[in-house]
Every structure is written in structure tokens, then in C-alpha cells.
N, C-alpha and C positions, 0 to 999 in steps of 0.2 A: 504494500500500500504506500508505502514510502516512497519506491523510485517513482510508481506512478505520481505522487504530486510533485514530485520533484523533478521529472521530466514535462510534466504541466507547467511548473512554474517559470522552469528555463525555456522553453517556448512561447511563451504570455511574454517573459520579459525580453526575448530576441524577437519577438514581434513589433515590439513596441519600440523599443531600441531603433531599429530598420526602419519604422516607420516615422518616425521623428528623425532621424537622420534623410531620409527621403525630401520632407518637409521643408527641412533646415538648411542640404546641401542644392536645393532645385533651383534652376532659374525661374526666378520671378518673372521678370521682362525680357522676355528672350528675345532678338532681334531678327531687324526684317529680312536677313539672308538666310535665317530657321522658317520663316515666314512663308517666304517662296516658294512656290511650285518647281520642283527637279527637270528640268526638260533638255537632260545632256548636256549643257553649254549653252543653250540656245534660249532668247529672251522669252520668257512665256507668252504663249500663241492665247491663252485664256485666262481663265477664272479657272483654279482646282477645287473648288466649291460646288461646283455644279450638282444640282441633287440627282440621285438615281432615279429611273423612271419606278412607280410602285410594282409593275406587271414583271420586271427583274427580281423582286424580292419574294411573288406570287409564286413562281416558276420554282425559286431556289426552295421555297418551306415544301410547296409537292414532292420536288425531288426527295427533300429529305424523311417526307412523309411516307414516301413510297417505298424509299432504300428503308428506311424501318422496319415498314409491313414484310420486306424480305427476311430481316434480322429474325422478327418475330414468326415467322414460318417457316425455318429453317429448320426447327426440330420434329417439326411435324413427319417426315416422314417414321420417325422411332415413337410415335403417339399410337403406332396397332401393337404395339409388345405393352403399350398399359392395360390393366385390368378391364377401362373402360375407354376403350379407344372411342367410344361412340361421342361422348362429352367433348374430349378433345376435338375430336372433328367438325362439332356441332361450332364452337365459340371458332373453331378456324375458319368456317365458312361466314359465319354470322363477320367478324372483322372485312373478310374478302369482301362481300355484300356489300357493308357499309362504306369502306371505302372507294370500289365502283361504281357506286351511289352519289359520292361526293364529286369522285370524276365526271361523272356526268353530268352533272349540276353547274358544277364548273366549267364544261367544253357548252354547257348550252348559254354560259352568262356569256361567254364569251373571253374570259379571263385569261383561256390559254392561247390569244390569237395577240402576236406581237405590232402588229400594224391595225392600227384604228378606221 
């Protein structure tokens, strides 16, 4: 019980430490050549501010929506050596369901079409 608080407490206190040196050592007013847009050597052609369009960030949370549902079906094919392989298969299809549901919903708002 001991090292445990005591590896608590040296962690709390090198957190704190780090983080007040963070604070202490940062530039305040950093200058306008941190400022700048990198553009090779070359004077900046724009603004590096510019906002992403929203239907980029649409696309990326599907993707990562989708590449999950694979994570999450991956074990499925060792779901017939359970007891009740039937349950299993039930919530794997009810997920599949619902998220080709959402696909769809989605290709009919139109959300997956990059040109307006």
C-alpha cells in the first residue's frame, strides 16, 4: 500500500512540476515568423486559416464509423463455438442493420456527395 501512494504521489508531483514549468518556460508573445504560414521559401500565396469545408469532417467520422463496425465484427466468425451462437449473431446483425440504415439516410440527405 505504500509504494502505491508513493508512486501516486511522485507522479501528482512530476505532473505538476512539468506542468508549471510548461507554463513558466513558454513563449508568451511568440513572433510573426512563428506566425506564418511555411510555404518553402516562398511568400505566402494565402491565408493558412482557411476553415475546412464541414462534408470533409462528414466523410472522415463515417470512415471511422465504418473501420469500427469492422473492428467490432471481427470476432464474429468464433461467435458459432459459443454456447449460444444465436444471440451473438442476433446483436451482429441488428449493429449491420442499423448502420446500413444510417448509410442510407445519409446517401439520400445527400451528405456523401462532394460537389453541391
Amino acid at each position: 500500500m505504500n509504494m502505491i501512494m508513493f508512486m501516486f504521489t511522485l507522479s501528482t508531483a512530476l505532473s505538476i512540476i512539468l506542468t508549471t514549468l510548461n507554463f513558466w518556460l513558454a513563449q508568451i508573445n511568440p513572433d510573426s515568423e512563428k506566425l506564418s504560414p511555411y510555404e518553402c521559401g516562398f511568400d505566402p500565396l494565402g491565408s493558412a486559416r482557411l476553415p475546412f469545408s464541414i462534408r470533409f469532417f462528414l466523410v472522415a467520422i463515417l470512415f471511422l464509423l465504418f473501420d469500427l463496425e469492422i473492428a467490432l465484427l471481427l470476432p464474429l466468425p468464433w461467435a458459432v463455438q459459443l454456447q449460444s451462437p444465436i444471440t451473438t449473431l442476433t446483436w451482429a446483425s441488428t449493429l449491420i442493420l442499423l448502420l446500413t440504415l444510417g448509410l442510407v439516410y445519409e446517401w439520400t440527405q445527400g451528405g456523401l456527395e462532394w460537389a453541391e
